[in-house]
CHARMM internal coordinates of N, CA and C (Angstrom, degrees):
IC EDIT
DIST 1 N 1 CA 1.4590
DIST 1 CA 1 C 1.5190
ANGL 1 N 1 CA 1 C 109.63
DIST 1 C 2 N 1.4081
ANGL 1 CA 1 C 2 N 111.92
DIHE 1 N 1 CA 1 C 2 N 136.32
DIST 2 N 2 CA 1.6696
ANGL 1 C 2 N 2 CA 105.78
DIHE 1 CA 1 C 2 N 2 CA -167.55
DIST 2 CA 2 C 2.1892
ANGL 2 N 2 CA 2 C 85.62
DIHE 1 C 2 N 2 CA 2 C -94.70
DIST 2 C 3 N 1.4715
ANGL 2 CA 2 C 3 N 97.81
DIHE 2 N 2 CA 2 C 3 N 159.40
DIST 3 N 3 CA 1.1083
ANGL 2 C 3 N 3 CA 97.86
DIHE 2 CA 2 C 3 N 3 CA 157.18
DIST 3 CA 3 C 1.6202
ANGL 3 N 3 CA 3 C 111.18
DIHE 2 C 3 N 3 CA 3 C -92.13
DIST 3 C 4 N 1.4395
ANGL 3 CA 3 C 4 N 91.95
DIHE 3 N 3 CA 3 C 4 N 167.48
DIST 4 N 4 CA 1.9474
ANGL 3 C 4 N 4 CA 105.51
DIHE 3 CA 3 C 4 N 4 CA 170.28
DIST 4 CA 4 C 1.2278
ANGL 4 N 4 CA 4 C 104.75
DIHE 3 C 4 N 4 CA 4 C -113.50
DIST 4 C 5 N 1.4761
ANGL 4 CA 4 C 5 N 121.52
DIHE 4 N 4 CA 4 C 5 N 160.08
DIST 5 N 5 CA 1.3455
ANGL 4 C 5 N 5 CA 127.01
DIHE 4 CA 4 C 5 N 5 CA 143.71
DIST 5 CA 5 C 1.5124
ANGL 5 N 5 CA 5 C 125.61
DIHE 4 C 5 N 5 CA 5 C 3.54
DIST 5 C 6 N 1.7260
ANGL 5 CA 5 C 6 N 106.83
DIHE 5 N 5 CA 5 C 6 N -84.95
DIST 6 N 6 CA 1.3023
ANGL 5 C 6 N 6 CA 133.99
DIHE 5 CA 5 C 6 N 6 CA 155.89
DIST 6 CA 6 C 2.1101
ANGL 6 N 6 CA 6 C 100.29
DIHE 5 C 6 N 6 CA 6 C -26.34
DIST 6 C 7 N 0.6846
ANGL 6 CA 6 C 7 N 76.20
DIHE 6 N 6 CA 6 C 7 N -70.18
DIST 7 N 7 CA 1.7691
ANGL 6 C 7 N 7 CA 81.56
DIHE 6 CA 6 C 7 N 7 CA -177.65
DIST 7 CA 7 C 1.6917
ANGL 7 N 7 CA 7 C 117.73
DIHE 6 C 7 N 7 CA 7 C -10.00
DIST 7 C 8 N 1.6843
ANGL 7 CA 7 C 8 N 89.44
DIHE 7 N 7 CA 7 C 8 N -77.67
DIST 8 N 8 CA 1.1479
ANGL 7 C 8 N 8 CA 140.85
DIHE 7 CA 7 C 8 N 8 CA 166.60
DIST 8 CA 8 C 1.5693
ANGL 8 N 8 CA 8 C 120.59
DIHE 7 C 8 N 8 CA 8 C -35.53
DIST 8 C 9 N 1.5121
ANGL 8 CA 8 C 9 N 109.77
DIHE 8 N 8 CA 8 C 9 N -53.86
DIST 9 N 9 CA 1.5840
ANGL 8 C 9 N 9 CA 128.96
DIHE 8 CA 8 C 9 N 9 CA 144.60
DIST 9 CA 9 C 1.1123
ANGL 9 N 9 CA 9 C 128.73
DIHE 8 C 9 N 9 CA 9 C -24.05
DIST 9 C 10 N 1.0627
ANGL 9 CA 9 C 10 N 98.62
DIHE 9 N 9 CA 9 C 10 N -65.66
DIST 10 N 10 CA 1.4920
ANGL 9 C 10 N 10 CA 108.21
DIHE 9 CA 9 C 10 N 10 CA -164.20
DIST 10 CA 10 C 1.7792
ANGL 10 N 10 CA 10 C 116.76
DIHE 9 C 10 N 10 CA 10 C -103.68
DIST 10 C 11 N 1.4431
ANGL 10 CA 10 C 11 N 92.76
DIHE 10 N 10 CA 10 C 11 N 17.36
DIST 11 N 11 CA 1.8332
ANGL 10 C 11 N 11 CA 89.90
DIHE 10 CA 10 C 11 N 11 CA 175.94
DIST 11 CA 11 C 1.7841
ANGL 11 N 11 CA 11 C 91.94
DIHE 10 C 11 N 11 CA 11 C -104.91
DIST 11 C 12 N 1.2926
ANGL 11 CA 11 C 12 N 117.59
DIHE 11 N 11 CA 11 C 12 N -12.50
DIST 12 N 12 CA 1.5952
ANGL 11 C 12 N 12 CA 121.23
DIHE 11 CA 11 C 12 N 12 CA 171.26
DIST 12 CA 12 C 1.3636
ANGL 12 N 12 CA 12 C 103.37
DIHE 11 C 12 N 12 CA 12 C -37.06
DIST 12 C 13 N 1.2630
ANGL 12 CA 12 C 13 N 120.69
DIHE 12 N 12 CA 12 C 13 N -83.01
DIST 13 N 13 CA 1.2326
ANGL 12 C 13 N 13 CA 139.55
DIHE 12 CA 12 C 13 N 13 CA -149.11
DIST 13 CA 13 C 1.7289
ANGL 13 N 13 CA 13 C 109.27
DIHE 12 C 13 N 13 CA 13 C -85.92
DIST 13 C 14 N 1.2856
ANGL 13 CA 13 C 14 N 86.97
DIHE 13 N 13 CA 13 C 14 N -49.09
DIST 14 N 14 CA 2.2852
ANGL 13 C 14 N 14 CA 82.40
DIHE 13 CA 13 C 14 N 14 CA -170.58
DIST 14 CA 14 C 1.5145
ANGL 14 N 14 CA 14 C 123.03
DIHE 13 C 14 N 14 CA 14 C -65.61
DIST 14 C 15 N 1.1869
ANGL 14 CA 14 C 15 N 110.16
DIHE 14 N 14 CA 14 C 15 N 147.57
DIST 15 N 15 CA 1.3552
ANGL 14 C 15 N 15 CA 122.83
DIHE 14 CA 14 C 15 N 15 CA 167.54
DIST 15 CA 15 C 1.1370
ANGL 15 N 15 CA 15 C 134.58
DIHE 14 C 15 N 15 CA 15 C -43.58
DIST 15 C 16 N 1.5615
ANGL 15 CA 15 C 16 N 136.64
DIHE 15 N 15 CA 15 C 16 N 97.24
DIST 16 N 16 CA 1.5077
ANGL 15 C 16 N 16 CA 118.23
DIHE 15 CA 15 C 16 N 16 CA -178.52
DIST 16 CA 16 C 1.9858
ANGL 16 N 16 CA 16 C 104.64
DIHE 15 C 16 N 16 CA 16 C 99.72
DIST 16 C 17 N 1.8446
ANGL 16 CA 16 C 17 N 95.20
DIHE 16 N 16 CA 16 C 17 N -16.21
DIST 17 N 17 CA 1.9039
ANGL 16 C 17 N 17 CA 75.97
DIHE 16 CA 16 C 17 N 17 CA -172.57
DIST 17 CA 17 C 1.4423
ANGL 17 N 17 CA 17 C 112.21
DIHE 16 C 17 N 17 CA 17 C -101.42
DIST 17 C 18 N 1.3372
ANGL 17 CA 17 C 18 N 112.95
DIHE 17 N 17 CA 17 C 18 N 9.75
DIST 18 N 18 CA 1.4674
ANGL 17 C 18 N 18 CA 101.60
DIHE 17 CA 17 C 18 N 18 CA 158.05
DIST 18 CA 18 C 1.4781
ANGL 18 N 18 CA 18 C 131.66
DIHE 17 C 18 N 18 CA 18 C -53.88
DIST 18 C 19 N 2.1331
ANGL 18 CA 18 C 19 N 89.10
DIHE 18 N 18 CA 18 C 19 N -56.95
DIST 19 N 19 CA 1.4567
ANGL 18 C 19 N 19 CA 105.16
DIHE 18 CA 18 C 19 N 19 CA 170.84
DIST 19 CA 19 C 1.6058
ANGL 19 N 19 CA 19 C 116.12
DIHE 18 C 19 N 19 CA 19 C -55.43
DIST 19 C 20 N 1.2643
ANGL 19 CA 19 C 20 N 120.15
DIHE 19 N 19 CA 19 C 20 N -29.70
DIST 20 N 20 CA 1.5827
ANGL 19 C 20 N 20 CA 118.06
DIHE 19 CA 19 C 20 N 20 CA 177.57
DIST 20 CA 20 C 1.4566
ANGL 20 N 20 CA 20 C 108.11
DIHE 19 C 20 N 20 CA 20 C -67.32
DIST 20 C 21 N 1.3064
ANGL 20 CA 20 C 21 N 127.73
DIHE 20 N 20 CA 20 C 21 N -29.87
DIST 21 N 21 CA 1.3687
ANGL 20 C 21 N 21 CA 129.50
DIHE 20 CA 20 C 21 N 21 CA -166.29
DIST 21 CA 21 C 1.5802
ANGL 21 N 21 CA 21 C 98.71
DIHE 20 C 21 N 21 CA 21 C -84.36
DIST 21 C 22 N 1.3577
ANGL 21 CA 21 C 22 N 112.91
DIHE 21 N 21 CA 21 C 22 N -38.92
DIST 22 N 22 CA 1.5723
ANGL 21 C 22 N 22 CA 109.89
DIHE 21 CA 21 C 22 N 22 CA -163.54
DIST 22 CA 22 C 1.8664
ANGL 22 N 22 CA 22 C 93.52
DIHE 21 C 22 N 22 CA 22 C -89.34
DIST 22 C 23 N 1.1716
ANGL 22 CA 22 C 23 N 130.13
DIHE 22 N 22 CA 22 C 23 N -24.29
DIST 23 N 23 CA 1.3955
ANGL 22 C 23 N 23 CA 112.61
DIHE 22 CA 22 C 23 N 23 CA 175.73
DIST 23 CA 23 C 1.6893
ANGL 23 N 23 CA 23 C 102.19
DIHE 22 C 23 N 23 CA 23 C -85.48
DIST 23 C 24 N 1.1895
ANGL 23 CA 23 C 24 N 115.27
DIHE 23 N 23 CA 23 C 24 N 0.51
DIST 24 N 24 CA 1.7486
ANGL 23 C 24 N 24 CA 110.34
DIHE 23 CA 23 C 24 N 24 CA 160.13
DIST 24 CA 24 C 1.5780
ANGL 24 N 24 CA 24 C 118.96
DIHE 23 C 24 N 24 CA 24 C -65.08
DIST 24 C 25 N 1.3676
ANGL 24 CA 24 C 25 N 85.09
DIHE 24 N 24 CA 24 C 25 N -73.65
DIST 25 N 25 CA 2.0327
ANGL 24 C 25 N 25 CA 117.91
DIHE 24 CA 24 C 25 N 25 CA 174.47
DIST 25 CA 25 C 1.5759
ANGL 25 N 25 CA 25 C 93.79
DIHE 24 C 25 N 25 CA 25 C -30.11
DIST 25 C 26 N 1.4761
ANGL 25 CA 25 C 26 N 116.67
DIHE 25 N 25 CA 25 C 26 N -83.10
DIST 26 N 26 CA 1.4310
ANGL 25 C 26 N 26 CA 122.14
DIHE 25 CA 25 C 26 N 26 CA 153.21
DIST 26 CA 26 C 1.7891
ANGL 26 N 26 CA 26 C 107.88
DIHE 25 C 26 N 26 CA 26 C 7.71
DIST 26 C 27 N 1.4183
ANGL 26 CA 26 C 27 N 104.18
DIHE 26 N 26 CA 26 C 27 N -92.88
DIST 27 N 27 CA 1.6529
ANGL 26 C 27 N 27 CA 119.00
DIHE 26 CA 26 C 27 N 27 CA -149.95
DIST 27 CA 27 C 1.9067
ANGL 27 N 27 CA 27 C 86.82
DIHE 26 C 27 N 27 CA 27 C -58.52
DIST 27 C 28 N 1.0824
ANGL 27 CA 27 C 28 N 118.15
DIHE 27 N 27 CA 27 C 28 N -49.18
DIST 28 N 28 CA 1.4972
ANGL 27 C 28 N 28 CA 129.40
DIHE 27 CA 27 C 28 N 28 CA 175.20
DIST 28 CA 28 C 1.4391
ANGL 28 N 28 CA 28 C 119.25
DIHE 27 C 28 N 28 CA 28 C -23.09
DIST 28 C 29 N 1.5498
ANGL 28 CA 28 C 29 N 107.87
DIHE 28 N 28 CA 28 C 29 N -67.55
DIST 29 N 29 CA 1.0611
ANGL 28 C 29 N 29 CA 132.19
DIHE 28 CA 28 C 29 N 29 CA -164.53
DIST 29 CA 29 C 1.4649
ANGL 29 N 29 CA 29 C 99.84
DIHE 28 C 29 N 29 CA 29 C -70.18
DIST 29 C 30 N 1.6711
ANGL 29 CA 29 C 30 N 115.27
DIHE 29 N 29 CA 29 C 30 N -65.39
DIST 30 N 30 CA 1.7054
ANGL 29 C 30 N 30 CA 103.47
DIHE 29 CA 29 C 30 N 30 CA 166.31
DIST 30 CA 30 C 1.3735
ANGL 30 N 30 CA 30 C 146.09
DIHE 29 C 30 N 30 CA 30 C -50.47
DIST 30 C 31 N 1.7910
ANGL 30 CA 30 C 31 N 107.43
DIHE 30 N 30 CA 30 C 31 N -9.45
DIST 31 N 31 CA 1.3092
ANGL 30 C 31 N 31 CA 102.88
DIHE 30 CA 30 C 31 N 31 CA 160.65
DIST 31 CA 31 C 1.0931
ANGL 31 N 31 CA 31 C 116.18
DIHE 30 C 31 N 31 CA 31 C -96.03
DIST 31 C 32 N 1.0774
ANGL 31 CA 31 C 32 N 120.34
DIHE 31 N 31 CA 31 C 32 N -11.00
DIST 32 N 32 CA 2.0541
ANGL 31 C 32 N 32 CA 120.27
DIHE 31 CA 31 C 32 N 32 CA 174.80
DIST 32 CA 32 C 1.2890
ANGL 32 N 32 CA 32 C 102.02
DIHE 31 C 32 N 32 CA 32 C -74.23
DIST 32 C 33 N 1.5140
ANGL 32 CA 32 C 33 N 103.95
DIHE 32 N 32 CA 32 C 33 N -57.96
DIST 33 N 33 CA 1.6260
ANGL 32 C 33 N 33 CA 93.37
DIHE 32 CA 32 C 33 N 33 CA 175.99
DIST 33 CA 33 C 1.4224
ANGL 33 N 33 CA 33 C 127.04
DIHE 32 C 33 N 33 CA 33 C -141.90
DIST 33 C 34 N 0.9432
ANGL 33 CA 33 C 34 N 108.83
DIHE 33 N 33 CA 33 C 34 N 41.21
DIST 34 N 34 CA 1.3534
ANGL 33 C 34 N 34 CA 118.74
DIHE 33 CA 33 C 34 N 34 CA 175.84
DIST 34 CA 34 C 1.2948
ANGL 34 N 34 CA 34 C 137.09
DIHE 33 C 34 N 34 CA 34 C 56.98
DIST 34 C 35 N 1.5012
ANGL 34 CA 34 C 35 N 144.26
DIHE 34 N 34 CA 34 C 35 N -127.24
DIST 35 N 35 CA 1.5362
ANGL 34 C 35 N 35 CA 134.51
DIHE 34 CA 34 C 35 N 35 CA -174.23
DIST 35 CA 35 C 1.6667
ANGL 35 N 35 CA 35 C 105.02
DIHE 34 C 35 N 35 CA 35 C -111.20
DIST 35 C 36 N 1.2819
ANGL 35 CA 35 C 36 N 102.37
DIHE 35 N 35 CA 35 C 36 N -14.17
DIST 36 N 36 CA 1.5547
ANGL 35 C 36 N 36 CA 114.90
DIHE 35 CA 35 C 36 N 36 CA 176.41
DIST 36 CA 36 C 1.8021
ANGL 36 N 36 CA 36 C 105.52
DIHE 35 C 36 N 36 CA 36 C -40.46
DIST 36 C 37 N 1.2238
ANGL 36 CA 36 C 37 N 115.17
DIHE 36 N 36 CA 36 C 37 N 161.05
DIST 37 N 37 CA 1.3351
ANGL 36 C 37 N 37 CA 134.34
DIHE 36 CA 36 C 37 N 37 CA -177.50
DIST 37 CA 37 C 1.4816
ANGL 37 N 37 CA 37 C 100.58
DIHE 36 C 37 N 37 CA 37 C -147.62
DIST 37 C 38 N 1.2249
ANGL 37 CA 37 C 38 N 99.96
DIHE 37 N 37 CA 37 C 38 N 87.80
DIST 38 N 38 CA 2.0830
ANGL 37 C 38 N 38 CA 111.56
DIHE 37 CA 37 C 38 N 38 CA 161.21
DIST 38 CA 38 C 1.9001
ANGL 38 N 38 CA 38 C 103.36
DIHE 37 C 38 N 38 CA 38 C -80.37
DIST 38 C 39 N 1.8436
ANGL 38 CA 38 C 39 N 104.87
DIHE 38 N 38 CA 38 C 39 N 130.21
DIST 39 N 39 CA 1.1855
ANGL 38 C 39 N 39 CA 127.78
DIHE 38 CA 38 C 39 N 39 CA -175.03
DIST 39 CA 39 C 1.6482
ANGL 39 N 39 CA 39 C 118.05
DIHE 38 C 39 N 39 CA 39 C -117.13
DIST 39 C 40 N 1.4992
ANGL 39 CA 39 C 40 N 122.58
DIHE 39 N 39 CA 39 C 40 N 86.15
DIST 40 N 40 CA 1.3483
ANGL 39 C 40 N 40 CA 111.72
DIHE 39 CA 39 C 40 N 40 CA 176.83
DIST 40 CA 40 C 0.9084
ANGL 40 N 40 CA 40 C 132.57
DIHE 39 C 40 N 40 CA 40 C -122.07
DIST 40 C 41 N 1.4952
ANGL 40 CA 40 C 41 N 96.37
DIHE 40 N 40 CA 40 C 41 N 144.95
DIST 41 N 41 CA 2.1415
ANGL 40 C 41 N 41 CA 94.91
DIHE 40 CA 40 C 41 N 41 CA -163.21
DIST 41 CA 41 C 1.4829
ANGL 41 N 41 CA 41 C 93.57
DIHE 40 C 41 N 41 CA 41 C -103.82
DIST 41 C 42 N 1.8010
ANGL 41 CA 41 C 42 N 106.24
DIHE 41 N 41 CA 41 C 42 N -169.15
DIST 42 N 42 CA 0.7950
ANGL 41 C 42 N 42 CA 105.08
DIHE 41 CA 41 C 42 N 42 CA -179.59
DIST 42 CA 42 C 1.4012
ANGL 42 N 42 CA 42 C 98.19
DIHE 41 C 42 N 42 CA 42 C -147.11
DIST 42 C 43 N 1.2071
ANGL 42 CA 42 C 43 N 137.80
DIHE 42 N 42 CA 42 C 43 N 160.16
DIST 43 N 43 CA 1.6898
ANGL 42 C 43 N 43 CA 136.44
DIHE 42 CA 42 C 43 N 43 CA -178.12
DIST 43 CA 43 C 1.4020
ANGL 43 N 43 CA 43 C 95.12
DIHE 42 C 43 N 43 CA 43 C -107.49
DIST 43 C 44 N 1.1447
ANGL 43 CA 43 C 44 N 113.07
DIHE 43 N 43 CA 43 C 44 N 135.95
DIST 44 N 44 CA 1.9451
ANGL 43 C 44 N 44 CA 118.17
DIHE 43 CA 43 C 44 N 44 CA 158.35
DIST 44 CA 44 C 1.3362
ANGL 44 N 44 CA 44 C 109.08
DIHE 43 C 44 N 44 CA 44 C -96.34
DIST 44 C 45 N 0.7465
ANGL 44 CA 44 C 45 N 144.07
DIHE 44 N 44 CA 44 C 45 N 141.67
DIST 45 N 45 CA 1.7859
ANGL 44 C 45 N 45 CA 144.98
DIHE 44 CA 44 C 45 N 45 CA 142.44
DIST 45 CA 45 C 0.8948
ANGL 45 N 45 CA 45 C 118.80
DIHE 44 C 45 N 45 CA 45 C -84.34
DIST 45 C 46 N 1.6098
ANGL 45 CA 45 C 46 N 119.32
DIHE 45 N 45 CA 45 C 46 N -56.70
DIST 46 N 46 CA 1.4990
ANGL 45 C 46 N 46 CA 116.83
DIHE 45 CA 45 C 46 N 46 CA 169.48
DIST 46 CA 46 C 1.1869
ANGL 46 N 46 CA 46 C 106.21
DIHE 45 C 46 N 46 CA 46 C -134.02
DIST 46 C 47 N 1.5667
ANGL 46 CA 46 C 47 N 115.43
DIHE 46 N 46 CA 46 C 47 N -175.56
DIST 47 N 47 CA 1.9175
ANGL 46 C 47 N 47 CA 113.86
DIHE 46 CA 46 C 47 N 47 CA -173.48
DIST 47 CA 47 C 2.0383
ANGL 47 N 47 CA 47 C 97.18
DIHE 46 C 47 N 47 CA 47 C -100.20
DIST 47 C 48 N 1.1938
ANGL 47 CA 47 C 48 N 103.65
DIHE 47 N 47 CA 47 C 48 N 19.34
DIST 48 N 48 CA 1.4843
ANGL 47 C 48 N 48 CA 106.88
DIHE 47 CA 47 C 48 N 48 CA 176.40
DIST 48 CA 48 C 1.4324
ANGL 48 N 48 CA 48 C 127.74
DIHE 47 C 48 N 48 CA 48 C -91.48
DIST 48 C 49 N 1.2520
ANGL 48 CA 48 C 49 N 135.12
DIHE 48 N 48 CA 48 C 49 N 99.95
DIST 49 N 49 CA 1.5542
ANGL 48 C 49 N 49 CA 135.56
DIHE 48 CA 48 C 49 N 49 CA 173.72
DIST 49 CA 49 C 1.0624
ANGL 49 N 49 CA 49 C 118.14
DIHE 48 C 49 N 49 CA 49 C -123.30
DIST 49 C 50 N 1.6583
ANGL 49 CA 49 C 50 N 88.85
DIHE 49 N 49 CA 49 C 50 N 144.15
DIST 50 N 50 CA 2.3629
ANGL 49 C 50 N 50 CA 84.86
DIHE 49 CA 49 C 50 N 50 CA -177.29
DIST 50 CA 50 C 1.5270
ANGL 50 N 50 CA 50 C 92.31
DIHE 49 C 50 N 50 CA 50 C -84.53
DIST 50 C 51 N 1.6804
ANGL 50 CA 50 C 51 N 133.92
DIHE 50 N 50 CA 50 C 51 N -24.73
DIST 51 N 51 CA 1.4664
ANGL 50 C 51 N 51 CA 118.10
DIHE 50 CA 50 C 51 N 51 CA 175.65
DIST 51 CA 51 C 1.2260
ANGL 51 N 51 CA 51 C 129.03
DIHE 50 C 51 N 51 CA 51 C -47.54
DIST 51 C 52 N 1.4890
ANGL 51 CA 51 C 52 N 122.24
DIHE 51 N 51 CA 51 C 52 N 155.43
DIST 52 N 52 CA 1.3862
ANGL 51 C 52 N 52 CA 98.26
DIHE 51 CA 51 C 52 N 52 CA 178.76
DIST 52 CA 52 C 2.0969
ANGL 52 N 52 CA 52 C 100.81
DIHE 51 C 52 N 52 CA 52 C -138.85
DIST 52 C 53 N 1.3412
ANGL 52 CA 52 C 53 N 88.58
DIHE 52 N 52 CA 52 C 53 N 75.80
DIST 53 N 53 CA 1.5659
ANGL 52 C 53 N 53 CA 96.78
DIHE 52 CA 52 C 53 N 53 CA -172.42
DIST 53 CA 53 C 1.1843
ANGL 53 N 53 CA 53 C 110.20
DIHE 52 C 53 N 53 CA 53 C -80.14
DIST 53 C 54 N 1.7803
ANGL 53 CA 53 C 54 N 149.61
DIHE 53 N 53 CA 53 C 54 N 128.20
DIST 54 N 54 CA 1.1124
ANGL 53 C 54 N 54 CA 150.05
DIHE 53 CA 53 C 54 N 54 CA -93.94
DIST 54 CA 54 C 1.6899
ANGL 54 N 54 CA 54 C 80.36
DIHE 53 C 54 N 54 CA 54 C -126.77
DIST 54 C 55 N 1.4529
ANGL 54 CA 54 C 55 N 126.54
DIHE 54 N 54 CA 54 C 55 N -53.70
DIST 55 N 55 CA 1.3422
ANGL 54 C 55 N 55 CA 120.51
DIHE 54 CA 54 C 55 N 55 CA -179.96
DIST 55 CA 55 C 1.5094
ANGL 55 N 55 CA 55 C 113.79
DIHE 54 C 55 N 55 CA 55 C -72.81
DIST 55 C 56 N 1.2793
ANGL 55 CA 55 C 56 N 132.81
DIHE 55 N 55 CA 55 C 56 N -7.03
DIST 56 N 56 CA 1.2973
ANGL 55 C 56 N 56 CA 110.69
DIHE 55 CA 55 C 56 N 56 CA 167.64
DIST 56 CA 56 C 1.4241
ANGL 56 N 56 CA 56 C 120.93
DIHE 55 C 56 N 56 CA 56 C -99.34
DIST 56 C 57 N 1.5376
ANGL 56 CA 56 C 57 N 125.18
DIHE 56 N 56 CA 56 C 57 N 166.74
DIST 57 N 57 CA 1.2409
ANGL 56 C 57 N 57 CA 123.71
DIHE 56 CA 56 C 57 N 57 CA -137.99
DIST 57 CA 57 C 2.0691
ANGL 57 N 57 CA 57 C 90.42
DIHE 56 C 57 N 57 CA 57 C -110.50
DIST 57 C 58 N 1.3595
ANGL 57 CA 57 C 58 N 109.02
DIHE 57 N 57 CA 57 C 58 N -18.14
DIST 58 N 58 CA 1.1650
ANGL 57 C 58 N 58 CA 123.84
DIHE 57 CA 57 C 58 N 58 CA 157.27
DIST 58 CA 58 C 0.9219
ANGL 58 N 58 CA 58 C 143.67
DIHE 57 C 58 N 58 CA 58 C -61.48
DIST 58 C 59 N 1.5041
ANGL 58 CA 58 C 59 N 125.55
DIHE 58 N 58 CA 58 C 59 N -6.33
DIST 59 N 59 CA 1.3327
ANGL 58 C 59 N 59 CA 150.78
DIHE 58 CA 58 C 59 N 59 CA -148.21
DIST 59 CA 59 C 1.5222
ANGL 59 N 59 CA 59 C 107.34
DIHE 58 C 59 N 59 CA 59 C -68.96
DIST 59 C 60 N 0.9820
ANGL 59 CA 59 C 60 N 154.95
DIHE 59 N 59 CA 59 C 60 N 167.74
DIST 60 N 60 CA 1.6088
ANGL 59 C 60 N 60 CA 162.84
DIHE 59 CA 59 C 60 N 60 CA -114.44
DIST 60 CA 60 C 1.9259
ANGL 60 N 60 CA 60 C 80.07
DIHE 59 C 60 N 60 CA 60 C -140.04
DIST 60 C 61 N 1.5327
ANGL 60 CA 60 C 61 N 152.84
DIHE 60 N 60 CA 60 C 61 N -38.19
DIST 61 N 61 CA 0.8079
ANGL 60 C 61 N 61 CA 128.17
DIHE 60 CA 60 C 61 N 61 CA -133.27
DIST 61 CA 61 C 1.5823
ANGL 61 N 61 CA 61 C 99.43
DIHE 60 C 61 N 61 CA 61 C -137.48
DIST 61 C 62 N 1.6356
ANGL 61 CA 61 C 62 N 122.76
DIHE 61 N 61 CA 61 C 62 N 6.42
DIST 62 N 62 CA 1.1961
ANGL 61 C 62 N 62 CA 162.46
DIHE 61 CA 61 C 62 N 62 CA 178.85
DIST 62 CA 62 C 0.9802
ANGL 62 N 62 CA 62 C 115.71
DIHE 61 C 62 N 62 CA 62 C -45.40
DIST 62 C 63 N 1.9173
ANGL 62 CA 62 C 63 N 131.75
DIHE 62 N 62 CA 62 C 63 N 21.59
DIST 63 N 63 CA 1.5503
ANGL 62 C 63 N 63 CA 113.73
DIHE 62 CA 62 C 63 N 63 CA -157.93
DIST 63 CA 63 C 1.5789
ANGL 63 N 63 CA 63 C 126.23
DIHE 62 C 63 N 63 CA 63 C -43.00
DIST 63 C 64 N 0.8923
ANGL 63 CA 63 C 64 N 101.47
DIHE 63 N 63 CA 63 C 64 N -13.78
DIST 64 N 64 CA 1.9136
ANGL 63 C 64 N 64 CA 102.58
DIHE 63 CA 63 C 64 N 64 CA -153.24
DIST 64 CA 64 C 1.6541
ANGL 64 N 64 CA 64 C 80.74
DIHE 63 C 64 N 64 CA 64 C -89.97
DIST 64 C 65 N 0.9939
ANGL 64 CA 64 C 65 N 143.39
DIHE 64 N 64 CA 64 C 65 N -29.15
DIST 65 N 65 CA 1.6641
ANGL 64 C 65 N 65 CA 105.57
DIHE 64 CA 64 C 65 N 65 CA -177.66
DIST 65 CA 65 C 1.4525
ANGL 65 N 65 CA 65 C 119.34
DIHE 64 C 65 N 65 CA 65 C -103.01
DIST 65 C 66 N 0.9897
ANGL 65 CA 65 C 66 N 114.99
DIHE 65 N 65 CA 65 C 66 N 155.17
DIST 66 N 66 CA 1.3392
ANGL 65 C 66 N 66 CA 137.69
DIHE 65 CA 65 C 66 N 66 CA -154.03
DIST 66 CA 66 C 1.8531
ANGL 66 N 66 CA 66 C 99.64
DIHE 65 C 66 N 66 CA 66 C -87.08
DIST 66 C 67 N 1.3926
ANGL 66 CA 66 C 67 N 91.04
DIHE 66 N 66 CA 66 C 67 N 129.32
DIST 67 N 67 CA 1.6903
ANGL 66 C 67 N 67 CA 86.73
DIHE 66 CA 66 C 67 N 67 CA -154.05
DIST 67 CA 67 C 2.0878
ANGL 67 N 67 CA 67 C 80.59
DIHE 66 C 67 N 67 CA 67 C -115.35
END
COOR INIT
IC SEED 1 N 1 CA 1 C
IC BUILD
């Protein structure tokens, strides 16, 4: 079941529907993939990338850190 918007809304405020949402996510997650635990790192070499992916702090367009 996909959530909506509405969904999303209304687990803000009510009683008890966080925990309903997270023992969903939960049941979700174990049938896609089961009890397994995938672990990935990542190596840096340097703080330099021509990418410029919006969640990393490395990003190609990053002025504020000190390269």
């Amino acid at each position: 079941m996909r959530e909506t918007r509405q969904d999303f809304c209304w687990l803000n405020g009510a009683d008890g529907a966080q925990q309903a949402f997270h023992a969903r996510a939960a049941a979700a997650r174990d049938a896609v993939f089961g009890r397994r635990v995938f672990v990935r790192g990542v190596v840096e070499v340097s703080n330099y990338c021509r990418q410029n992916c919006h969640y990393c702090a490395m990003r190609r367009d990053n002025r504020d850190l000190t390269r």
